[in-house]
DRENMAR-567144 format. One line per 3 residues: for each residue x, z, y of N, C-alpha, C, O. Coordinates in steps of 0.05 Angstrom, whole numbers. Atoms other than C-alpha are relative to their C-alpha. Example, Ala and Ser with C-alpha at 12.3 -4.5 7.8 and 13.67 -1.06 7.14 Angstrom:
<recs>
18:0:-24:246:156:-90:18:0:24:39:13:24  -16:-1:-24:273:143:-21:-15:14:22:-5:18:44
</recs>
This chain:
<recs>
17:0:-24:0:0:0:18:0:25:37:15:27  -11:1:-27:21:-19:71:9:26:11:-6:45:5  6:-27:-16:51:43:117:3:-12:27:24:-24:32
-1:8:-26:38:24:187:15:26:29:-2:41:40  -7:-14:-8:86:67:232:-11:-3:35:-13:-26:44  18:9:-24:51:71:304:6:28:21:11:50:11
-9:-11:-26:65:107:371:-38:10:15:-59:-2:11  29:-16:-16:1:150:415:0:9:28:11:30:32  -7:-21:-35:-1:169:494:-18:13:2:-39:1:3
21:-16:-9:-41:227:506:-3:2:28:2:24:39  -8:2:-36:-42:210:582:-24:23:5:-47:29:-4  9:-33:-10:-56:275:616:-9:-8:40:8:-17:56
10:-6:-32:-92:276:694:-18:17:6:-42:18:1  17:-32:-6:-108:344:719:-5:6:-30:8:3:-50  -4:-15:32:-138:375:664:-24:-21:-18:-39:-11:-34
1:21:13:-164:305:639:22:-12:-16:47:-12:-12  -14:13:23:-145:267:578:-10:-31:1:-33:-36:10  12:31:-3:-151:184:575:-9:-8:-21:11:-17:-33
18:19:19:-199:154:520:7:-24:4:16:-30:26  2:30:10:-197:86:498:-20:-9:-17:-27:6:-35  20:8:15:-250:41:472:15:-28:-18:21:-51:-10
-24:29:8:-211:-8:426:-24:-15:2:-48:-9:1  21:27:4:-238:-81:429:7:-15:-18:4:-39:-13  -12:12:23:-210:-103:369:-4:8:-26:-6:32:-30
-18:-7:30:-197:-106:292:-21:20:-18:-44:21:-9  13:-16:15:-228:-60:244:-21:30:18:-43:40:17  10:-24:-20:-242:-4:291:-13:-2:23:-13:14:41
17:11:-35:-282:-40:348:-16:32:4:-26:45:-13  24:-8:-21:-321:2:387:7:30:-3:-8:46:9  -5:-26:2:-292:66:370:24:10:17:37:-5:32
-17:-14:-32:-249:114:416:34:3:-6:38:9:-30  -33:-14:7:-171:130:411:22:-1:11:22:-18:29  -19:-3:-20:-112:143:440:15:-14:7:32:-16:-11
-14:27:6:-75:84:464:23:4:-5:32:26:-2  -23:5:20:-11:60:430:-5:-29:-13:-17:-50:-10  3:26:14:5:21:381:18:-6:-19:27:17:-25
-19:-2:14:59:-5:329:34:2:15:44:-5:37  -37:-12:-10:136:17:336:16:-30:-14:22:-35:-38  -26:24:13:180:-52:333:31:3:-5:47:15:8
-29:-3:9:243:-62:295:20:2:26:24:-12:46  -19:-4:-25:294:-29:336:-6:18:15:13:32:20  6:-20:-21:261:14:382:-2:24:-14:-4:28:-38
10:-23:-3:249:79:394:-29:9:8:-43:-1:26  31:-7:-9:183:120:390:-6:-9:31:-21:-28:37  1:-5:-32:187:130:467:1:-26:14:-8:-24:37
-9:13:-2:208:65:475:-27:-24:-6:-39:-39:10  33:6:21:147:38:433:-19:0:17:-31:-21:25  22:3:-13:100:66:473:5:-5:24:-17:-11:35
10:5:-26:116:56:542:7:-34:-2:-1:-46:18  15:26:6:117:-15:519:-31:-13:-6:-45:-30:4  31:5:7:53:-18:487:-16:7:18:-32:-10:24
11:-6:-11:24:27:534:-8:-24:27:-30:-30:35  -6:21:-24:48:-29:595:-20:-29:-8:-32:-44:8  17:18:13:12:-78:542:-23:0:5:-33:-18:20
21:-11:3:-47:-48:534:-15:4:22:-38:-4:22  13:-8:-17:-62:-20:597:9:-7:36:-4:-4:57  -3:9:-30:-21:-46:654:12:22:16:10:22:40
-14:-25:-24:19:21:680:19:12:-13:23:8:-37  -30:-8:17:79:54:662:-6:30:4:-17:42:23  4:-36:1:81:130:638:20:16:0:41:3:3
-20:-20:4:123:181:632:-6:20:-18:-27:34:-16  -1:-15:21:135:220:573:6:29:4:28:34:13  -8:-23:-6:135:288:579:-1:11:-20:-9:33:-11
-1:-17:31:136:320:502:-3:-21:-13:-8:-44:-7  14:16:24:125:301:432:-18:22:0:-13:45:8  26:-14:4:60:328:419:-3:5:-33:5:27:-41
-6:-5:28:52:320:340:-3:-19:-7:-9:-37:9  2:22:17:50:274:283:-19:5:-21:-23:25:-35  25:4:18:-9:244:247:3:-12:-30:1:-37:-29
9:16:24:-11:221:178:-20:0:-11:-32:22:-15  31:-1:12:-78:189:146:9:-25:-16:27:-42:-13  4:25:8:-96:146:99:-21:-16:-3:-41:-7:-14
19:25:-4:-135:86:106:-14:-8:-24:2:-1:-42  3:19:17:-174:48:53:25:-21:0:39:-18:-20  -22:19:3:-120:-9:64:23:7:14:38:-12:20
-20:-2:-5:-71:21:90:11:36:5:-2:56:2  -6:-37:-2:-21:91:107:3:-6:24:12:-28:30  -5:-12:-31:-19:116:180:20:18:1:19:37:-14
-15:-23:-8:40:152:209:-3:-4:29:1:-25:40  5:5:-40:24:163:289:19:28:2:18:49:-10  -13:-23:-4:79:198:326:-21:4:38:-23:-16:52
17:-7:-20:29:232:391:28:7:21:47:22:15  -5:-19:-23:59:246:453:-12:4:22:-30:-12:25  15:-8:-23:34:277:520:17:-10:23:41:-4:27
-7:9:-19:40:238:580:-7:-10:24:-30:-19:24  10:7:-22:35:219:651:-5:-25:16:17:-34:19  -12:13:-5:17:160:688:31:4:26:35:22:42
-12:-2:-28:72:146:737:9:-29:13:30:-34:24  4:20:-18:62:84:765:-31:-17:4:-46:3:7  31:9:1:-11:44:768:-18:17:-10:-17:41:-16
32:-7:8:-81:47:749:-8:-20:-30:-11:-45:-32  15:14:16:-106:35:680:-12:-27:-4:-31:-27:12  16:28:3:-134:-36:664:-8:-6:-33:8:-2:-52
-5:6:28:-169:-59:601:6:-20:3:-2:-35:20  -9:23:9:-135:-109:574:-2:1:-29:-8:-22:-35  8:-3:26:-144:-93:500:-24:15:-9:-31:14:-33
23:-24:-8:-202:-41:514:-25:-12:2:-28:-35:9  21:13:-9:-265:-51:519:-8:21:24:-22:12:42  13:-23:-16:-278:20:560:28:19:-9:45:20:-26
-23:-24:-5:-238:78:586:-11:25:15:-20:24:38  7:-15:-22:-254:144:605:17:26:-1:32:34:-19  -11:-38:2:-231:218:625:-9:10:-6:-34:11:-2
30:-13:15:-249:266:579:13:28:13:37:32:12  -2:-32:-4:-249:341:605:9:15:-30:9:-5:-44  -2:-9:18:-232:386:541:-37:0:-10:-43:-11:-31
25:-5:15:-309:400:528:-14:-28:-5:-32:-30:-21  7:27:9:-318:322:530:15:-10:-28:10:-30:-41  -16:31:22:-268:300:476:-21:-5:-26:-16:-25:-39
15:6:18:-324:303:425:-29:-12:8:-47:-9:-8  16:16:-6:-373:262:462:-1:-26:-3:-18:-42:3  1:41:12:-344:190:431:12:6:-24:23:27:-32
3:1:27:-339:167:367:38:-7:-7:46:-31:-5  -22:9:0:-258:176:351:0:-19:-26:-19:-26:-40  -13:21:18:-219:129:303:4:28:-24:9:51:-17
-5:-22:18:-212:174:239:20:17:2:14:41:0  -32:-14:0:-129:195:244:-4:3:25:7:24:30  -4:-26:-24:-143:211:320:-10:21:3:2:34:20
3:-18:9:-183:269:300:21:20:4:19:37:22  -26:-15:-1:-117:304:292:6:8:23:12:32:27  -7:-2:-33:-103:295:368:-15:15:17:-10:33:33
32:-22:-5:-176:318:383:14:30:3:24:45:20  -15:-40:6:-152:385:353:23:5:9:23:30:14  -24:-13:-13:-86:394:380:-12:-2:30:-8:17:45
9:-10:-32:-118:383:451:-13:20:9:-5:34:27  10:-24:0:-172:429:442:9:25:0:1:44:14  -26:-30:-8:-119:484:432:11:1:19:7:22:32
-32:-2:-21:-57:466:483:-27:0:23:-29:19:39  15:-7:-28:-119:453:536:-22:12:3:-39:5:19  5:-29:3:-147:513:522:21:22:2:9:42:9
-18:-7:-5:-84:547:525:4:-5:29:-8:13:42  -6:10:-19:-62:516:588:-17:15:21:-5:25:41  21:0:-17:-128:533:623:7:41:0:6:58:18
1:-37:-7:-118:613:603:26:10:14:26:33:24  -14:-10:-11:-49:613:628:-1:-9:24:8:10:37  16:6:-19:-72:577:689:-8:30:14:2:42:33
19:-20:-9:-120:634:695:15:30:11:10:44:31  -21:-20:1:-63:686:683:3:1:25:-6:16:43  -21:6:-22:-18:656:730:-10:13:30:4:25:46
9:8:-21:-64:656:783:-13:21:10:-20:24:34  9:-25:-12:-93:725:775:21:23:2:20:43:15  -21:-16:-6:-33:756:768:24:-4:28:45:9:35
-16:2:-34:-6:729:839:-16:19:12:-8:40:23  21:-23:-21:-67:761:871:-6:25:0:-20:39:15  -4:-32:6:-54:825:841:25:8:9:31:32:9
-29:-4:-7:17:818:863:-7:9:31:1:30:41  8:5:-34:-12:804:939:-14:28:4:-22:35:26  18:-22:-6:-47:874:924:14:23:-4:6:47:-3
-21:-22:3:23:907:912:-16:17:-25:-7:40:-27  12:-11:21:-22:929:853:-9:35:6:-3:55:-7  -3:-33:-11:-47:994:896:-40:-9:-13:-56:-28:-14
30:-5:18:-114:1014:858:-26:-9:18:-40:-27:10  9:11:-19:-154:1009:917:-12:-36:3:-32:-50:2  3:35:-5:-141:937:928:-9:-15:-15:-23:-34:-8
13:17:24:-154:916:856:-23:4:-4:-37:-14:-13  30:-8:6:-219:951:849:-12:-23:25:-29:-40:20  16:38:-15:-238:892:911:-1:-13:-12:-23:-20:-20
-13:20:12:-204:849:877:-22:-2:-19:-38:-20:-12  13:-7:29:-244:864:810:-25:-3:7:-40:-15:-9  30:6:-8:-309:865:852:-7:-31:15:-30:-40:13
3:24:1:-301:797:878:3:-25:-2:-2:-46:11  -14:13:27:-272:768:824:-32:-9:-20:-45:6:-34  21:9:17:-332:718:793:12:-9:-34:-3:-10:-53
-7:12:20:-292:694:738:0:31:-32:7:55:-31  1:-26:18:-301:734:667:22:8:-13:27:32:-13  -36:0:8:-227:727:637:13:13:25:31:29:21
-16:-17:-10:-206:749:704:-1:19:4:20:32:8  10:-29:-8:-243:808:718:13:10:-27:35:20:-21  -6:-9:20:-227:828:646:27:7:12:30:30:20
-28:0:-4:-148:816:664:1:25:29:19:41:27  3:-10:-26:-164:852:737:-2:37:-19:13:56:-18  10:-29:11:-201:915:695:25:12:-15:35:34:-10
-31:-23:8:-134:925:644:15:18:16:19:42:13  -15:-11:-6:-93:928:694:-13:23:20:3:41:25  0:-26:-16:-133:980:742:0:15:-31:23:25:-33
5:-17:22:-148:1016:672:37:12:-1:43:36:5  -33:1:5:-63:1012:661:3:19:21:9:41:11  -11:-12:-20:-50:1043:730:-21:27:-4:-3:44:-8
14:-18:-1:-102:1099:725:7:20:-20:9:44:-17  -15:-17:22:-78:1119:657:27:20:4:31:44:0  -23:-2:-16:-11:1118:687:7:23:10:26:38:4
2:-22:-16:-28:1166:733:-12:18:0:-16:32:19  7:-26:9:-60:1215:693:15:13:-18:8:34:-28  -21:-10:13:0:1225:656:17:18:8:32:6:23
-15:-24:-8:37:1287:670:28:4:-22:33:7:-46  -24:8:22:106:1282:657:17:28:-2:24:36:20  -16:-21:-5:145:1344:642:32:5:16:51:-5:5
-27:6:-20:205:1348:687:25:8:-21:45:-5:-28  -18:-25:18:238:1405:641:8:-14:-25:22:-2:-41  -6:14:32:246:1353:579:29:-16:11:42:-29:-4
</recs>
């Protein structure tokens, strides 16, 4: 049986991901990540910001490997190496596509993927879910910084704080500091 070795861009904008609607071949009308096959000689990376330039008309930038897919086909074996990437030059065009869209994380299961991108599905659902809570971190833990972390301040903080992950994060730490300071430390030890 055939093994078809093949290349993936998970093009990333904001906390959008890029769909593809292939217009071709066995898999018409279904969704997946563009790419494509790896030619003698090249490199993965190499691969795709070729194909990608093919395909879509813009040049990316690689910023990780993301993971690798193996499936198998009725007629054939799949190896897809995924990576996560940016454009950095143009705007999308189909040229092999029939349709393109941005999917938010709670969108990627609103089109019908290609079977082996599945795989990709699920690794996004994690990292941009991940992403989004350290995001969240990041961002509440500056404003607790800005509050020199004096109890006072965070209990505002905590009151007009709409978000539920942050208030949670806001409540540890007054809880942390309160504890803190009902601890009585023996001097004499």
């Amino acid at each position: 049986m055939k093994t078809l070795n093949v290349v993936a861009a998970i093009i990333h904008k904001d906390d959008k991901i890029l769909a593809t609607k292939r217009g071709y071949g066995e898999f018409i009308n279904q969704w997946e990540f563009p790419g494509g096959k790896i030619e003698e000689g090249e490199s993965k990376e190499e691969a795709l910001k070729r194909e990608i330039k093919e395909e879509l008309n813009i040049e990316i930038d690689i910023k990780n490997f993301a993971l690798d897919i193996e499936y198998q086909y009725p007629t054939f074996y799949l190896k897809m190496s995924c990576f996560d990437c940016t454009i950095k030059r143009g705007t999308p065009e189909l040229i092999e596509h029939n349709d393109a869209k941005w999917l938010t994380k709670h969108d990627l299961d609103s089109v019908n993927w290609i079977p082996a991108d599945l795989d990709a599905v699920s690794y996004l659902k994690e990292t941009m879910f991940e992403s989004e809570i350290m995001e969240k971190m990041k961002r509440i833990d500056e404003e607790m910084q800005k509050c020199n972390y004096d109890l006072d301040k965070l209990k505002e903080l905590y009151d007009k704080t709409e978000d539920k992950f942050e208030r949670q994060m806001i409540y540890a730490e007054i809880r942390s500091i309160e504890i803190s300071n009902m601890i009585i430390v023996d001097k004499n030890d």
